[in-house]
DRENZADO-556066 format. One record per residue (C-alpha): residue number from 1; residue in three letters; x negated, y, z negated. Coordinates in Angstrom, 1 decimal. Layout:
<mivex num="NUM" residu="ALA" u="X" v="Y" w="Z"/>
...
//
This chain:
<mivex num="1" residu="UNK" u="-13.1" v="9.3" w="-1.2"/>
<mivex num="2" residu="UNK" u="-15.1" v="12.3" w="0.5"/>
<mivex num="3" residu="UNK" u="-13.8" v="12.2" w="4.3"/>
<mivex num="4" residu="UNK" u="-10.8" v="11.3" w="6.6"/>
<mivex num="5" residu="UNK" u="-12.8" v="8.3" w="7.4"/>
<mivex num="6" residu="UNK" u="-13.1" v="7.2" w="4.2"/>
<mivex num="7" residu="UNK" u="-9.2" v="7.3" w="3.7"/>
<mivex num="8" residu="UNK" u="-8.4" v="5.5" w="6.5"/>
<mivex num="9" residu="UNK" u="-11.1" v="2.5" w="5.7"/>
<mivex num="10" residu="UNK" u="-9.2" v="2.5" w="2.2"/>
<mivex num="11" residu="UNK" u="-5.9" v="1.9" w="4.2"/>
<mivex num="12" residu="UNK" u="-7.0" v="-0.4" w="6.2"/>
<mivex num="13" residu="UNK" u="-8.8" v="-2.4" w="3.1"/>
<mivex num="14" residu="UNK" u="-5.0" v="-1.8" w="1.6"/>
<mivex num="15" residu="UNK" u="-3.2" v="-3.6" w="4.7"/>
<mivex num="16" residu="UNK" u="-5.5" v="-6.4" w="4.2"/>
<mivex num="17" residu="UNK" u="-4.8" v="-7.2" w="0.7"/>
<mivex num="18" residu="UNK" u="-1.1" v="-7.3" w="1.4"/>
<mivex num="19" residu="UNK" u="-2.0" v="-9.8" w="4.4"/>
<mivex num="20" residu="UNK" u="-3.7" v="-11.6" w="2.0"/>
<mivex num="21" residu="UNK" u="-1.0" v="-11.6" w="-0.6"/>
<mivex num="22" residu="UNK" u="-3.2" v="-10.4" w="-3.2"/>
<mivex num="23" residu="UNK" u="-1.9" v="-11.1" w="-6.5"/>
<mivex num="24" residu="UNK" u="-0.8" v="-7.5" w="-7.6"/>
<mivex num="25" residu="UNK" u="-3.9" v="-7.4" w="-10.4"/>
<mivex num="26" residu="UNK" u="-5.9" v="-6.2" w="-7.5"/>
<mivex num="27" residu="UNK" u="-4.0" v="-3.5" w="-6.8"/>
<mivex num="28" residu="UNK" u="-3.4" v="-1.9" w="-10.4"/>
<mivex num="29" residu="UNK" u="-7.4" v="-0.2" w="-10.5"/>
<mivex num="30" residu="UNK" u="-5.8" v="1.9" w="-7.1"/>
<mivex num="31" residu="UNK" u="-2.2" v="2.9" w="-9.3"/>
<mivex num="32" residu="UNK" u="-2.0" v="5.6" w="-11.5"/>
<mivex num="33" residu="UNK" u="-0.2" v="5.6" w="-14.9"/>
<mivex num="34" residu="UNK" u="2.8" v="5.9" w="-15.5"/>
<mivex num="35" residu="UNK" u="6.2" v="6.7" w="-13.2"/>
<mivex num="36" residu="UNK" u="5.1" v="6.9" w="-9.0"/>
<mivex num="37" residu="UNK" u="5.5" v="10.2" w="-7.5"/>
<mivex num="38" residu="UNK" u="6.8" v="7.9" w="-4.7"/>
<mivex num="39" residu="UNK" u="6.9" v="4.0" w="-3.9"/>
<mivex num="40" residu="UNK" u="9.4" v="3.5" w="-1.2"/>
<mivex num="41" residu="UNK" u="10.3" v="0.3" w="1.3"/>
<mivex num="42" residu="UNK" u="13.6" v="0.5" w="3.3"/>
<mivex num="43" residu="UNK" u="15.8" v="-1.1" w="0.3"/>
<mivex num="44" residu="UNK" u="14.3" v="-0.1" w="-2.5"/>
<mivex num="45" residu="UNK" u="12.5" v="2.4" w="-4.6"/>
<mivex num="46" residu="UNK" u="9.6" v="1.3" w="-6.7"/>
<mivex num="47" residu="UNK" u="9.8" v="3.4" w="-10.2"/>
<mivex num="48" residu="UNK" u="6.3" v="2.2" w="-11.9"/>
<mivex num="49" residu="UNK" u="3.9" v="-1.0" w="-12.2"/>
<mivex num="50" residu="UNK" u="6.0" v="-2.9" w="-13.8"/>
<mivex num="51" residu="UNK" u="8.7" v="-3.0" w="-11.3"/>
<mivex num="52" residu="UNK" u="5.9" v="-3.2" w="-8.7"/>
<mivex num="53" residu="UNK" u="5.0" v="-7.1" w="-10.2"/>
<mivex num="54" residu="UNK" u="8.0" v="-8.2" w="-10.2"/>
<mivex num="55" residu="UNK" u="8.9" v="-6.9" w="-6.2"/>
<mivex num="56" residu="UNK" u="5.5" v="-8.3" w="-5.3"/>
<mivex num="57" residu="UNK" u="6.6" v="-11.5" w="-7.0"/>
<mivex num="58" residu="UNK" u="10.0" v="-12.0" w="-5.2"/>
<mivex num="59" residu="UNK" u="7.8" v="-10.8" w="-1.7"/>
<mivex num="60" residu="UNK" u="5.4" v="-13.2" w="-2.4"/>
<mivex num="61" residu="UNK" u="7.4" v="-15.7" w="-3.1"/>
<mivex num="62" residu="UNK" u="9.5" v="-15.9" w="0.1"/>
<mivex num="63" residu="UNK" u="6.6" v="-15.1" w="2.3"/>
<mivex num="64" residu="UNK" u="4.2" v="-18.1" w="3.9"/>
<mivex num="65" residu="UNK" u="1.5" v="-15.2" w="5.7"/>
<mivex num="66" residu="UNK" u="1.7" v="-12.3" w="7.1"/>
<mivex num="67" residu="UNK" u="-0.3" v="-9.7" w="9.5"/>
<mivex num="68" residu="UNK" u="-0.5" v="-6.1" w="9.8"/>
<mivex num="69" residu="UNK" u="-2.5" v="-5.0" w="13.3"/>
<mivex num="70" residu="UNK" u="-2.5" v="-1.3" w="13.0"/>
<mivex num="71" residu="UNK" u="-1.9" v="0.4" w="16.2"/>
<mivex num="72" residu="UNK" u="-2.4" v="3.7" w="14.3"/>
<mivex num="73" residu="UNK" u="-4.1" v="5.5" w="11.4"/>
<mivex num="74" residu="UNK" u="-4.5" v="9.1" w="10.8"/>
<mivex num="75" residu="UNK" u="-5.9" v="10.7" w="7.5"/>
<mivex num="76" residu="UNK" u="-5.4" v="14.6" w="6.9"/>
<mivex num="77" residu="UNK" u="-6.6" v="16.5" w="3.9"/>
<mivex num="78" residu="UNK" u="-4.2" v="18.0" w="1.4"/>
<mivex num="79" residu="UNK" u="-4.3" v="20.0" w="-1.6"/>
<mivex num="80" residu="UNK" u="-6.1" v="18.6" w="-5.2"/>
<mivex num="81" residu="UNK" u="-8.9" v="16.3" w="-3.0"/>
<mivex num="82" residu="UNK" u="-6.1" v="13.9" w="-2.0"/>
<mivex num="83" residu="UNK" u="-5.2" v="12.4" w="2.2"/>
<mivex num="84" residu="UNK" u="-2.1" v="12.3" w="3.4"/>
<mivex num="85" residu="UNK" u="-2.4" v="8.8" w="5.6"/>
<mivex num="86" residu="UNK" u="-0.1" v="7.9" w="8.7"/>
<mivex num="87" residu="UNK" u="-0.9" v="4.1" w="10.0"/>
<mivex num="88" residu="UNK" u="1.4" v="2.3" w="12.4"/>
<mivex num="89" residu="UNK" u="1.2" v="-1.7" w="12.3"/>
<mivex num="90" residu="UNK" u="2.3" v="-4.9" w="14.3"/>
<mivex num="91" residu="UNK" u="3.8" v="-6.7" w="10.8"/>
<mivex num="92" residu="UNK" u="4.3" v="-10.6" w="11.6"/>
<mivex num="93" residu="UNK" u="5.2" v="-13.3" w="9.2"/>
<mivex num="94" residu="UNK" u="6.0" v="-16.5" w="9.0"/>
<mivex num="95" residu="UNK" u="8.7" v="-17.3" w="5.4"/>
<mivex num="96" residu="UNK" u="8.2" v="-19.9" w="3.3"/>
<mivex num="97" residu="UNK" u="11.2" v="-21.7" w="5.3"/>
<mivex num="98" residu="UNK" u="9.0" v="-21.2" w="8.7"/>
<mivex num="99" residu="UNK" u="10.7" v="-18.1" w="10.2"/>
<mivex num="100" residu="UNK" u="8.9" v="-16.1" w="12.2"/>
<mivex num="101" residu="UNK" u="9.1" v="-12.2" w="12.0"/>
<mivex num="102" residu="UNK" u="8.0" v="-9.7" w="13.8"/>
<mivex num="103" residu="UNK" u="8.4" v="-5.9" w="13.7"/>
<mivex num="104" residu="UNK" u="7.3" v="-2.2" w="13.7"/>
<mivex num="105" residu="UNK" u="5.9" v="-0.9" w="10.4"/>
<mivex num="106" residu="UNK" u="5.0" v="2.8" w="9.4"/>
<mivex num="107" residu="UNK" u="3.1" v="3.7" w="6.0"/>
<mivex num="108" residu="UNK" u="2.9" v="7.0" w="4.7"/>
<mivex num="109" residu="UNK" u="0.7" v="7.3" w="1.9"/>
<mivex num="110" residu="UNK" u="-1.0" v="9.9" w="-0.3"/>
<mivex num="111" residu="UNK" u="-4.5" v="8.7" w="-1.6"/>
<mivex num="112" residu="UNK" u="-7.1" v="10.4" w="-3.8"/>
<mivex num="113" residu="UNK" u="-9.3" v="10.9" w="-7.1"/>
<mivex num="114" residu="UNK" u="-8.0" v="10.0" w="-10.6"/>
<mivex num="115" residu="UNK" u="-8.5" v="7.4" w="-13.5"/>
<mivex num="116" residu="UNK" u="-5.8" v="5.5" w="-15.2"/>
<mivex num="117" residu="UNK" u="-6.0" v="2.4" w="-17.5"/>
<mivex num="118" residu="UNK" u="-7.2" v="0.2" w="-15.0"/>
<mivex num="119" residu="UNK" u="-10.3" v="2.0" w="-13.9"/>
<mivex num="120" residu="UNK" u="-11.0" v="4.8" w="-17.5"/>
<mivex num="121" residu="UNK" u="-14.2" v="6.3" w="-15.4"/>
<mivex num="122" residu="UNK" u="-12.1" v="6.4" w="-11.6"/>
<mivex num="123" residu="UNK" u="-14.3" v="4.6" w="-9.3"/>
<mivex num="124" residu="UNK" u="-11.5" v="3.7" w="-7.2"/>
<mivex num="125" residu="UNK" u="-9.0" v="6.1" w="-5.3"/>
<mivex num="126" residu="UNK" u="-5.3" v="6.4" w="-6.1"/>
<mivex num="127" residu="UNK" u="-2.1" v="5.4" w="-4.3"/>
<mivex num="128" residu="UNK" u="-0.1" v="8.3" w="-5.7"/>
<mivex num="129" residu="UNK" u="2.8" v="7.9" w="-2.9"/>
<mivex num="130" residu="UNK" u="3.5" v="5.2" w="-0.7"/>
<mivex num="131" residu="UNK" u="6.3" v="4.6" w="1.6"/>
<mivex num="132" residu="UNK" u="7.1" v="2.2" w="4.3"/>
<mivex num="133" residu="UNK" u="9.7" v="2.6" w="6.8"/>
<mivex num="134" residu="UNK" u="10.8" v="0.3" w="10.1"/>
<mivex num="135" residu="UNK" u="10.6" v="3.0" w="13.0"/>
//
């Protein structure tokens, strides 16, 4: 990850796995090891990968498909070679029971170099904080 440009393409490559509902395998080469520096949604706090699984899990399970239409996306650099990314998004869903929701969705999240166990030689960037918050 060399530019603003290419932190927002990661982003938006992020929002579509999770409209996707990529089983969370494909996320783990992105995650560092170990504890998050951050890994926020508006209940809860994600402490590591493990809990990760087992929130995508529940998520997964009690959504049908979902959508994120950005409205926004920003990318900034910040100290050590990491971005500091700002995206707005359109989230609609329809639950497993045929709900439909629909709301306003902001992700703040910190991206940049690093290896970890799933990717020893780090090819791919890392998620090192990630909040989403209902504006």
């Amino acid at each position: 990850m060399n530019s603003t440009q290419d932190a927002e393409q990661f982003v938006r490559q992020w929002l579509a796995m999770l409209d996707t509902k990529a089983p969370v395998e494909a996320f783990l080469k992105y995650l560092p090891d170990g504890d998050f520096e951050q890994w926020s949604y508006p209940e809860t706090e994600i402490k590591n990968v493990e809990h990760l699984k087992a929130f995508f899990a529940q998520a997964w399970g009690m959504i049908e498909q979902q959508t994120n239409a950005v409205t926004r996306l920003d990318a900034n650099p910040v100290a050590g070679g990491r971005f500091q990314v700002e995206a707005d998004a359109q989230w609609s869903a329809t639950t497993v029971q045929g709900q439909s929701l629909s709301r306003a969705l902001h992700y703040s999240l910190t991206v940049g170099p690093g290896a970890s166990t799933h990717d020893p030689s780090g090819v791919y960037p890392k998620v090192y904080r990630y909040k989403m918050t209902r504006p």
